[in-house]
Backbone bond lengths (Angstrom), bond angles and torsions (degrees), N, CA, C in turn:
res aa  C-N    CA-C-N  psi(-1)  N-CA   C-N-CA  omega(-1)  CA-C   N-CA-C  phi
1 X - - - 1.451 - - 1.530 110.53 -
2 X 1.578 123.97 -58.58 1.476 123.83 161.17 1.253 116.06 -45.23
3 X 1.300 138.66 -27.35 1.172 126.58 153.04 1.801 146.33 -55.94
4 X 1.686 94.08 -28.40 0.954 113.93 172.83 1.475 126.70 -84.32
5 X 1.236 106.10 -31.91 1.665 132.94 167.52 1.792 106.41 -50.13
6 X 1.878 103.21 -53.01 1.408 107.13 -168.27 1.554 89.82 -72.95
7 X 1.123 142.59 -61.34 1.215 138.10 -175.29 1.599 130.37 -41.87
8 X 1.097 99.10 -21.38 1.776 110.81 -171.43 1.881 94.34 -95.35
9 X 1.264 111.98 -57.14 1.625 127.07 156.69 1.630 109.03 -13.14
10 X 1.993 105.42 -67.20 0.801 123.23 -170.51 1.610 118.44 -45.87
11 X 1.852 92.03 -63.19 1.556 100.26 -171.07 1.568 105.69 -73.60
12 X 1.268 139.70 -9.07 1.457 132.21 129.28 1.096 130.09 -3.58
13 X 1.248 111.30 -70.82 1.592 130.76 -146.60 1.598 91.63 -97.24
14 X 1.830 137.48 -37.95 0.741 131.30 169.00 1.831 123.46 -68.60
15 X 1.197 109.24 -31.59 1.468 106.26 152.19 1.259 119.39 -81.91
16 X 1.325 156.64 -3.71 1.605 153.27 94.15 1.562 105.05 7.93
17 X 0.927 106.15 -94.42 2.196 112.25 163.73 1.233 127.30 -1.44
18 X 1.102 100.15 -55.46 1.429 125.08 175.00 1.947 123.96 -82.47
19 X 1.025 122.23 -16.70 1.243 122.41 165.76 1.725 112.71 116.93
20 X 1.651 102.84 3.71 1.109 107.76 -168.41 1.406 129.32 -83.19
21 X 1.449 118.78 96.82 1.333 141.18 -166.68 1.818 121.77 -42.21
22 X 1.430 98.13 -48.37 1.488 105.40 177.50 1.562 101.83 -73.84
23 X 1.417 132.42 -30.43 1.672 126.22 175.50 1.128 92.42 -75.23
24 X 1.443 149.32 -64.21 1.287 136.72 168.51 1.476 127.02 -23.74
25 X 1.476 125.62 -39.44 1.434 125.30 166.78 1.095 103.29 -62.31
26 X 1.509 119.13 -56.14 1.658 124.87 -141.37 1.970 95.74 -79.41
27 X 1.184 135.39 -48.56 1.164 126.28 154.18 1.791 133.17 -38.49
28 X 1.183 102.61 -45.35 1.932 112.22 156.69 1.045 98.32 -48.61
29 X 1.465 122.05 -60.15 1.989 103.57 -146.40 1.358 97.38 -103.69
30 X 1.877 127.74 21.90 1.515 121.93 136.41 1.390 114.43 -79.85
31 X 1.064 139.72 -18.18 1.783 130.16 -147.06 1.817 77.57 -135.19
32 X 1.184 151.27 -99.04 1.160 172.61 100.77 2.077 97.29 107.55
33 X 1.027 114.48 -35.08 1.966 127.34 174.79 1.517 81.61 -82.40
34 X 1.074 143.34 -101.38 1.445 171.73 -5.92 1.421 82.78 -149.25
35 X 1.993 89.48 -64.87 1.672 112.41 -174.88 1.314 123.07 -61.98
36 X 1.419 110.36 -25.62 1.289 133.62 -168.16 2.107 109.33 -70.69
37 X 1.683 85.52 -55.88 1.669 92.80 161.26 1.454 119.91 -61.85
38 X 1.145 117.30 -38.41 1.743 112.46 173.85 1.045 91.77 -58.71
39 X 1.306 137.79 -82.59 1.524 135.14 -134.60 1.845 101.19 -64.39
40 X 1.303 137.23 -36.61 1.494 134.67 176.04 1.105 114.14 -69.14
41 X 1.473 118.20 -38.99 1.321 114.17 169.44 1.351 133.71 -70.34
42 X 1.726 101.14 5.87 1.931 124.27 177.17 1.447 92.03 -86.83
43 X 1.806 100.98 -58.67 1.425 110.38 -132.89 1.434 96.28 -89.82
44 X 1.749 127.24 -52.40 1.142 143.79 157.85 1.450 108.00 106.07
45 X 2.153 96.18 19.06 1.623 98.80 -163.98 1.735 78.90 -129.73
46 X 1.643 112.81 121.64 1.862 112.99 167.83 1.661 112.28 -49.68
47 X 1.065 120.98 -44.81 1.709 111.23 -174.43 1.849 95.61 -76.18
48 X 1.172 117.06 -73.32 1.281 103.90 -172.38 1.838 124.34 -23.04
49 X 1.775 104.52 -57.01 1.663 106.16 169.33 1.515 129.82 -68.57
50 X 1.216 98.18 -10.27 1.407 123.14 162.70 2.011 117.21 -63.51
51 X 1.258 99.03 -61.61 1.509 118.33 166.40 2.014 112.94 -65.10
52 X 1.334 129.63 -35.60 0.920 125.64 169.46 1.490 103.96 -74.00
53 X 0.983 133.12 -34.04 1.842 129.51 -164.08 1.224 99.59 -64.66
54 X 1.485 120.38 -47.22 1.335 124.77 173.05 1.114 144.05 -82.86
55 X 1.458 98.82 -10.14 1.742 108.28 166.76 1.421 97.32 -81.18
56 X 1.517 143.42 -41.93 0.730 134.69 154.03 1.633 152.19 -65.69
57 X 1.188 124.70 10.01 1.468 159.26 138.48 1.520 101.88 -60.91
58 X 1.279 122.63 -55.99 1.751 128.78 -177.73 1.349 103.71 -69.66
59 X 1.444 111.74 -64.33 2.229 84.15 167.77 0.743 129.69 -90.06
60 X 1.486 137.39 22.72 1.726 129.94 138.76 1.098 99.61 -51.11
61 X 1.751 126.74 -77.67 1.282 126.15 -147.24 1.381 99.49 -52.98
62 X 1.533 120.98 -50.68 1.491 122.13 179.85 1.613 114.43 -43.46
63 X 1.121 115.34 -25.38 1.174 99.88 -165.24 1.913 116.51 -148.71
64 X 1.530 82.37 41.92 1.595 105.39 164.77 1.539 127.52 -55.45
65 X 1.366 109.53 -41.47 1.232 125.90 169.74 1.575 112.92 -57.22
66 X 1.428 124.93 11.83 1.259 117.85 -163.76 1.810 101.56 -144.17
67 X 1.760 96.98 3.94 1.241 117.38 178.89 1.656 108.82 -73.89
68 X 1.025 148.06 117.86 1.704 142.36 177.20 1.715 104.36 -113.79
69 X 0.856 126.53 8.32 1.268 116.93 178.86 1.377 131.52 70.46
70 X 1.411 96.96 15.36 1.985 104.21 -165.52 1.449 103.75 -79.77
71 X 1.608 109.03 2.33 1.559 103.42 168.77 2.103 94.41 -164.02
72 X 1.273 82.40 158.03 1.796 87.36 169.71 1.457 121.75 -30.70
73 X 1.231 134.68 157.07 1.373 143.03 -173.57 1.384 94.51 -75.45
74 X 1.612 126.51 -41.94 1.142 132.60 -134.86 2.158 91.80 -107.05
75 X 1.152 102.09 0.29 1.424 105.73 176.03 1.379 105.88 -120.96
76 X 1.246 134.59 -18.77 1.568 126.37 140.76 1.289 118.73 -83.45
77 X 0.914 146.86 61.34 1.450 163.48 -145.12 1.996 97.82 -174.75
78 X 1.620 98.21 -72.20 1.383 95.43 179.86 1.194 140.28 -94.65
79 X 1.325 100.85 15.26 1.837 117.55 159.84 1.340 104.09 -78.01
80 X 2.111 120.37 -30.26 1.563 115.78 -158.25 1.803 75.05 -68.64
81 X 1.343 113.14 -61.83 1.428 121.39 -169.00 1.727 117.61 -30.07
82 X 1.300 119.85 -54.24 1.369 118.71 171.60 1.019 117.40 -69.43
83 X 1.206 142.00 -42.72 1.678 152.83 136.87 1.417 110.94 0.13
84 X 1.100 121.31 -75.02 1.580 145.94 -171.44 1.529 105.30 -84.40
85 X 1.350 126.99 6.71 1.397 126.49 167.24 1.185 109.91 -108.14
86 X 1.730 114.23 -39.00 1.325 111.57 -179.10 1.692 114.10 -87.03
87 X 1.075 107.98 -0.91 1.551 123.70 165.82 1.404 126.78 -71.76
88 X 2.016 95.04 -40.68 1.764 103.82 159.44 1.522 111.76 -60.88
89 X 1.672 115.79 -50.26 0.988 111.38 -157.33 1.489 101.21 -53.06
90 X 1.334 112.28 -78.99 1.817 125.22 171.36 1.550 98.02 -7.41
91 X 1.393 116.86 -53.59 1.610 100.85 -156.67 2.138 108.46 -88.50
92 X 1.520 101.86 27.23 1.269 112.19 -168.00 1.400 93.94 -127.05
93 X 1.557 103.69 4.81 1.927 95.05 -172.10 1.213 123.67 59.28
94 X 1.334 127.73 12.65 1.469 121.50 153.72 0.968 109.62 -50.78
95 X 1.581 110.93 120.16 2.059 114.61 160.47 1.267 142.70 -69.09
96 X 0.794 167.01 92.43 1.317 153.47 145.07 1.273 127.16 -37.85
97 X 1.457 105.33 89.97 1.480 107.21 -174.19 1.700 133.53 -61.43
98 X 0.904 141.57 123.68 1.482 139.25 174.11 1.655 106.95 -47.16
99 X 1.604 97.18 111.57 1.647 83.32 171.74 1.412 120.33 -95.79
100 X 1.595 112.71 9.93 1.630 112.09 -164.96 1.567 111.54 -93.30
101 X 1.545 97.77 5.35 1.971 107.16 -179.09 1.709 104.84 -124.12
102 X 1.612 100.47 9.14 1.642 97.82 -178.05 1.385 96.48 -87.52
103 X 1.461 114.58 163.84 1.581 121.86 172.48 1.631 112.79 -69.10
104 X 1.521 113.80 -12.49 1.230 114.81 -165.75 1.704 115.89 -99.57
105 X 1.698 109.93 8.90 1.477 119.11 -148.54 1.495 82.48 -65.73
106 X 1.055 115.94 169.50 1.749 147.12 154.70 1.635 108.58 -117.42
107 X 1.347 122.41 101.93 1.095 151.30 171.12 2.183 106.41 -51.00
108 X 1.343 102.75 -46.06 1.317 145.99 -157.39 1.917 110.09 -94.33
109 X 1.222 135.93 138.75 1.507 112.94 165.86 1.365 86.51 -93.02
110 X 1.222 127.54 171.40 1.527 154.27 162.42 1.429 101.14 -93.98
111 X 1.614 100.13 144.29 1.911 108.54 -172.02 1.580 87.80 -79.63
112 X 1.553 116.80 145.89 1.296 139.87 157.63 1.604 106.95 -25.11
113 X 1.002 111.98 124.77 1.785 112.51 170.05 1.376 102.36 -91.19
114 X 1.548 130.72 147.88 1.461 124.34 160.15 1.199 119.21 -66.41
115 X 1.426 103.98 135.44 1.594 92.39 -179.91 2.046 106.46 -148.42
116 X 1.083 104.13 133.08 1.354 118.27 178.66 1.497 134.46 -35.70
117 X 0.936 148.19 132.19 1.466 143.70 -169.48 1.552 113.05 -79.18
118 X 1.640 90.64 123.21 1.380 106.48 -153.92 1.826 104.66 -111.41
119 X 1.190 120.45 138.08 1.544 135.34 179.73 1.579 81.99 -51.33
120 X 1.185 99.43 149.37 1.458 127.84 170.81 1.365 120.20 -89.57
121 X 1.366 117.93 -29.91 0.927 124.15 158.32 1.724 139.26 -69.97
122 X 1.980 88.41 -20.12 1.825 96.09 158.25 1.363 114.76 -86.97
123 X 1.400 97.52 -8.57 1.569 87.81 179.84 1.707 109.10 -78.76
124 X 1.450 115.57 -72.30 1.449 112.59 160.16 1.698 129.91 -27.75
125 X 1.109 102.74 -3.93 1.620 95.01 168.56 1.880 92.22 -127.65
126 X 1.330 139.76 -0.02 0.872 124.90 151.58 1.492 125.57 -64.99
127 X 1.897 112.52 -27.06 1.501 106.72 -162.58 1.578 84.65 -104.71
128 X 1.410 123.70 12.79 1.227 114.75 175.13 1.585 115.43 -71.22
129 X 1.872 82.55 -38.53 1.700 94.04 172.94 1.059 133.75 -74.49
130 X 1.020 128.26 -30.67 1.646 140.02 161.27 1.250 120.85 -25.99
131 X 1.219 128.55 134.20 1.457 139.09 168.19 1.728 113.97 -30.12
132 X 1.052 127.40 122.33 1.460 111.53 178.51 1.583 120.16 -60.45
133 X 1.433 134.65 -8.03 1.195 110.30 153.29 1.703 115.78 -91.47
134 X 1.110 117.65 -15.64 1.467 92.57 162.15 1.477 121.95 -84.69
135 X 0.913 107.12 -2.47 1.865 123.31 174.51 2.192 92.72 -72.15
136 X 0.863 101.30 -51.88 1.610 100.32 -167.96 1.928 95.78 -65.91
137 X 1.275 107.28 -65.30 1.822 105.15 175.53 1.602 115.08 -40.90
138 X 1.152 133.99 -23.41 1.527 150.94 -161.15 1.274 109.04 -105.58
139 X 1.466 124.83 -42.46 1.238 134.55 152.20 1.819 128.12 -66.86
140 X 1.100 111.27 -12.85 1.379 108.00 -172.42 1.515 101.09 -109.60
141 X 1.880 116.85 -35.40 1.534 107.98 -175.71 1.171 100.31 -88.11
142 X 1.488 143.02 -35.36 1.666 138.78 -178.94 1.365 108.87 -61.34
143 X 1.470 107.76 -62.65 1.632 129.83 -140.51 1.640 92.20 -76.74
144 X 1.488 106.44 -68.38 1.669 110.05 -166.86 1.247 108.50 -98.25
145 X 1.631 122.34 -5.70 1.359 96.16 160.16 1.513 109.34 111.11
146 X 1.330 118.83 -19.34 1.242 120.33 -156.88 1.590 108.61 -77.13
147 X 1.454 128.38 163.10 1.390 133.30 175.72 1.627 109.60 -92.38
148 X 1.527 104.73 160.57 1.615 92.53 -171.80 1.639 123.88 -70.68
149 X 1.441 119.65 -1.92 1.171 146.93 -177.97 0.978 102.18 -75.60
150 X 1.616 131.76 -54.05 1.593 130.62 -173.25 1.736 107.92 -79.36
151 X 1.376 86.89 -28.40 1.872 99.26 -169.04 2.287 88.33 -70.81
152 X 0.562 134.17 -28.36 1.350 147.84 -147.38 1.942 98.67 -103.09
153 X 1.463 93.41 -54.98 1.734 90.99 157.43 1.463 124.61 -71.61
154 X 1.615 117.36 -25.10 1.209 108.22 -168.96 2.032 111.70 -87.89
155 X 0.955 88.89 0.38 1.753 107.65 -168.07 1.348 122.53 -113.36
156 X 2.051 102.86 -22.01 1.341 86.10 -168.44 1.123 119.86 110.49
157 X 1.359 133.04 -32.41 1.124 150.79 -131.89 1.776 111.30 -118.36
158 X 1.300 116.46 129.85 1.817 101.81 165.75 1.298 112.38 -73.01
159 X 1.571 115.41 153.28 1.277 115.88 -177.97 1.054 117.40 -51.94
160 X 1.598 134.56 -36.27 0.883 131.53 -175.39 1.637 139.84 -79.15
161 X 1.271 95.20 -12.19 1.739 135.79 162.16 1.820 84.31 -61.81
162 X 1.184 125.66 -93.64 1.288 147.41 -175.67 2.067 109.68 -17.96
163 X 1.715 95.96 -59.17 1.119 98.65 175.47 1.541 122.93 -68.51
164 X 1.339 115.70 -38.20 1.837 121.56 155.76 1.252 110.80 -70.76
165 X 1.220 140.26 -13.14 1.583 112.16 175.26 1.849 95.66 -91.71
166 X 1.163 127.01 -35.72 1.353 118.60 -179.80 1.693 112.41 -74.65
167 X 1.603 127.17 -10.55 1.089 132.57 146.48 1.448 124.02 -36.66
168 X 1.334 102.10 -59.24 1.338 119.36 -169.10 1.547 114.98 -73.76
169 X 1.442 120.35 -44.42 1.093 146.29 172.39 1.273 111.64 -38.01
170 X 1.553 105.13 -51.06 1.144 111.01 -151.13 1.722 100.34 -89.96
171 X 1.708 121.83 -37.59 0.998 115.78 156.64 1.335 125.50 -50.75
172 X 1.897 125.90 -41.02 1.692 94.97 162.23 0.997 122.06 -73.01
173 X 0.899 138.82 -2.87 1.743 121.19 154.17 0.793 138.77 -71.70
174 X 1.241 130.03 -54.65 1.769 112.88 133.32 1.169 128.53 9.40
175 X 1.551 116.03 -70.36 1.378 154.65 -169.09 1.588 93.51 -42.99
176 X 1.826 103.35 -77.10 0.971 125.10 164.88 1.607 135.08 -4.27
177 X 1.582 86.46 -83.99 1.517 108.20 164.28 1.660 135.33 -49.67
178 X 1.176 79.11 -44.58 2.021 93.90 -177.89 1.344 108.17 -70.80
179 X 1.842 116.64 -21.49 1.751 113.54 175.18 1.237 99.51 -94.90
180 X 1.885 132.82 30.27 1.004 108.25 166.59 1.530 112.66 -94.50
């Protein structure tokens, strides 16, 4: 069945190539929510992820020809998407603070604490609360998955900046959560 999925995907994206408008819809309104949740969960504003989905929908199609397949359509799609969110953010002056010159750095990770199974829904309104750069570190190692190495290329950032700001992050949320 995953085979068939990538294949149908496939011949999509190859009529995409070609100028073809109705594969062009029918590919949007597969990926088009998906992208839509990445991009709010950057921006945390509906018109803003609204405006990224579609700036980013416009250079896919633009730039299909540059698509090789070395990963899903639907995972180069949402790198353009995180790309172009953290690009708003940057251009909104959100900081990302250096944590390796704060008094508070951790040199060290700290062993995992146990911790209880938490509504998902306190969690999502916990990282709602969060500072928007630890909202972006919290979103990229939980949400999409990424390692602090890529999170560190995608930001700017040394890994190790990356691994203490999602340290920290992750303890206010916690924080967060437990005063709910």
């Amino acid at each position: 069945m995953k085979t068939d999925i990538r294949f149908t995907h496939k011949m999509l994206v190859e009529k995409c190539k070609t100028g073809n408008t109705s594969s062009q819809f029918e590919l949007y309104g597969l990926y088009v929510d998906a992208m839509y949740n990445v991009g709010l969960r950057f921006l945390g504003n509906k018109e803003e992820a609204e405006d990224i989905v579609q700036d980013s929908f416009v250079d896919a199609f633009k730039n299909l020809n540059n698509f090789k397949y070395d990963s899903s359509f639907g995972a180069w799609l949402k790198r353009i998407v995180i790309n172009k969110s953290i690009n708003r953010l940057k251009a909104k002056k959100i900081p990302l603070v250096s944590m390796e010159t704060h008094e508070f750095y951790l040199t060290d990770e700290e062993p995992l604490e146990a911790t209880e199974t938490v509504d998902v829904k306190k969690v999502q309104w916990g990282i709602a609360k969060l500072p928007d750069g630890y909202q972006q570190i919290i979103n990229l190692y939980l949400i999409e998955g990424y390692d602090h190495v890529e999170i560190g290329e995608i930001l700017g950032i040394s890994t190790s900046t990356s691994k203490s700001q999602y340290h920290r992050a992750k303890k206010k949320l916690l924080t967060i959560i437990n005063a709910m």
